[in-house]
C-alpha positions, 0 to 999 in steps of 0.5 A: 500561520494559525487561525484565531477565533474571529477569523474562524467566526470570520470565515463562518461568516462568509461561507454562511453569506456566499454558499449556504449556512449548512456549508458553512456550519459543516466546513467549521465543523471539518476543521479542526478547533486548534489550528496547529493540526492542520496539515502543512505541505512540509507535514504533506511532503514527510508523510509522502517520504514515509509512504514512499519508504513503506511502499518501497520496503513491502516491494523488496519484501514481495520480491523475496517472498515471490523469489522464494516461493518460485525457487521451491515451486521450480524445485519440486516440478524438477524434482519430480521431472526426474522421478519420471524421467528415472520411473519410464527409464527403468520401465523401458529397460525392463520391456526391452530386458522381456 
């Protein structure tokens, strides 16, 4: 359903009447001149597919990314747990070798 011109002024006109003039001159001013922009809840609905689409992408990219920096960080302290373990070995073996 697409707003003509007089129903534009139309609205103008009662908004000027029973707001202010300056509501009414700023709600003109907010919509659009070609009324095929306006947004339908069919076009709300799309953009809410997309969004969800989007959040749900970037999640699975978090999760891997997450998956990934926790295996490496979980490698490195178990790498390094052994060089320990393996360091105060040897250091118990030379003392009790003394």
């Amino acid at each position: 359903m697409s707003m003509t011109e007089p129903e534009r002024h139309e609205l103008y006109e009662l908004a000027k009447r029973d707001v202010s003039e300056r509501f009414a001159e700023l709600m003109i001013k907010a919509l659009p001149p070609d009324p095929q922009r306006l947004a339908t809840k069919d076009d709300l609905a799309v953009l809410g597919s997309e969004l969800r689409l989007e959040i749900a992408q970037l999640r699975t990219e978090m999760k891997t990314e997450m998956r990934d920096l926790t295996a490496g960080q979980t490698r490195t302290m178990m790498l390094g747990l052994v060089g320990s373990v393996t360091a105060l070995t040897v250091t118990q073996l030379i003392v009790a070798a003394l």
